[in-house]
C-alpha positions in Angstrom: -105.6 -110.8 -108.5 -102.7 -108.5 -108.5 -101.9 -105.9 -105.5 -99.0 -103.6 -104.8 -97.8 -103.4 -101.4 -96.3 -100.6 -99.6 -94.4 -100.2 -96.2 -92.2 -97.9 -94.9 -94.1 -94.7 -94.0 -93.5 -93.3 -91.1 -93.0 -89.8 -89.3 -89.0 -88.1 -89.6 -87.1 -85.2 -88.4 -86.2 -82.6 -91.1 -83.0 -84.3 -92.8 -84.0 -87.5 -91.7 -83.9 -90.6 -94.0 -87.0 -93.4 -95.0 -87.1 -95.7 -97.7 -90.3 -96.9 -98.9 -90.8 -100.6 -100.4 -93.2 -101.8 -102.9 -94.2 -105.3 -103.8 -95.9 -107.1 -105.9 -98.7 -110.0 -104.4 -100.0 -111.9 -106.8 -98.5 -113.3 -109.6 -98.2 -111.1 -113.0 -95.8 -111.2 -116.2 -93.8 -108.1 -117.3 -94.1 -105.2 -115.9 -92.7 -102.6 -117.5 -92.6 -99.9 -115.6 -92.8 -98.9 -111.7 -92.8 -95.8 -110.4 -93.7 -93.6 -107.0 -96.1 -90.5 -106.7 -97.4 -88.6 -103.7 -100.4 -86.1 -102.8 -100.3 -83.8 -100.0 -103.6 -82.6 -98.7 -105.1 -79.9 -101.2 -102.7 -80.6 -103.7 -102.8 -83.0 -107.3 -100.8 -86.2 -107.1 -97.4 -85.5 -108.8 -94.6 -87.9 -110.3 -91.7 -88.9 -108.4 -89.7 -91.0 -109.7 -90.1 -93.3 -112.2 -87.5 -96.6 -113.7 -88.8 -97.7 -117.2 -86.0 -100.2 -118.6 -83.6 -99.7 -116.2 -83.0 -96.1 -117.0 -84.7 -93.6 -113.9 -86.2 -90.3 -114.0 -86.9 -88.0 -111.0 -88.8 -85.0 -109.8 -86.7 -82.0 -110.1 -88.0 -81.3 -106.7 -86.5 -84.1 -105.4 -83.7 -84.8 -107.5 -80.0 -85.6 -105.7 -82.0 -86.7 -102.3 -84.1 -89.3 -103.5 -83.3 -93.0 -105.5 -85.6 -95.2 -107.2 -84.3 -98.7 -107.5 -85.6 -102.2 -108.5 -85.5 -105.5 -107.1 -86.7 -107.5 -110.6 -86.4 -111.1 -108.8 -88.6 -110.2 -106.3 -90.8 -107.9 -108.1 -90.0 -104.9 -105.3 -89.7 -101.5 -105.9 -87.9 -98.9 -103.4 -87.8 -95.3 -102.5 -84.9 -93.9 -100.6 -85.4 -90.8 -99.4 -82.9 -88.9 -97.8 -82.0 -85.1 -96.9 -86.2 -85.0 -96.3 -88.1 -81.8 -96.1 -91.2 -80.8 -94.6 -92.1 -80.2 -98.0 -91.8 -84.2 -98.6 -94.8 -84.8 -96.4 -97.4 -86.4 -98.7 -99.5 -89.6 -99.2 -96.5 -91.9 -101.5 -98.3 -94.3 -103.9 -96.3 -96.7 -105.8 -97.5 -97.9 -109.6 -96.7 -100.1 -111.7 -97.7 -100.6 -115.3 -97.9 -104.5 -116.9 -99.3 -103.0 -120.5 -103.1 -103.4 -120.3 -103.2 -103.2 -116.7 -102.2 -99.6 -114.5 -101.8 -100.8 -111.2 -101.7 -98.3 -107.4 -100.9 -99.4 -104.3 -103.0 -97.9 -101.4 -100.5 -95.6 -99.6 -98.1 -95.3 -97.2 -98.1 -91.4 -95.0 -94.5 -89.9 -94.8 -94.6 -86.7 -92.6 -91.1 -85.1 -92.6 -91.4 -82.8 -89.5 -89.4 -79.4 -88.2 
């Protein structure tokens, strides 16, 4: 069976920088797209960033401090977050999508404090 991993979570001063990393345990065949998403508490999970076919798309909210990037040899995924807010604290889950299959790692806590 197929995972996702995450690491990298951690607690940051305001401005601070964290980069989160996602891999894939298992084996699978083509992914086509990864992406990151987070929930803070009483809130919906929202879209972060997203790299479908090498091109990326981003969160306005987030948009100059963060980069998506992708390792495709390894099958890793990666966040870096710079510049970070308290508004940035929230539960960061990484997908991926392998057509039939969506796939969520279990998340990884990023508190940005002030």
């Amino acid at each position: 069976q197929v995972q996702l991993v995450e690491s990298g979570g951690g607690l940051v001063q305001a401005g601070g920088s964290l980069r989160l990393s996602c891999a894939v345990s298992g084996s699978i065949f083509s992914i086509k797209a990864m992406g990151w998403y987070r929930q803070a508490p009483g809130k919906q999970r929202e879209l972060v960033a997203t790299v479908i076919s090498g091109s990326t798309n981003y969160a306005d909210s987030v948009k100059g401090r963060f980069t998506i990037s992708r390792e495709y040899a390894k099958n890793t995924v990666y966040l870096q977050m710079n510049s970070l807010k308290p508004e940035d604290t929230a539960v960061y889950y990484c997908y991926a999508n392998a057509g039939h299959y969506d796939l969520w790692g279990q998340g990884t806590q990023v508190t940005v404090s002030s």
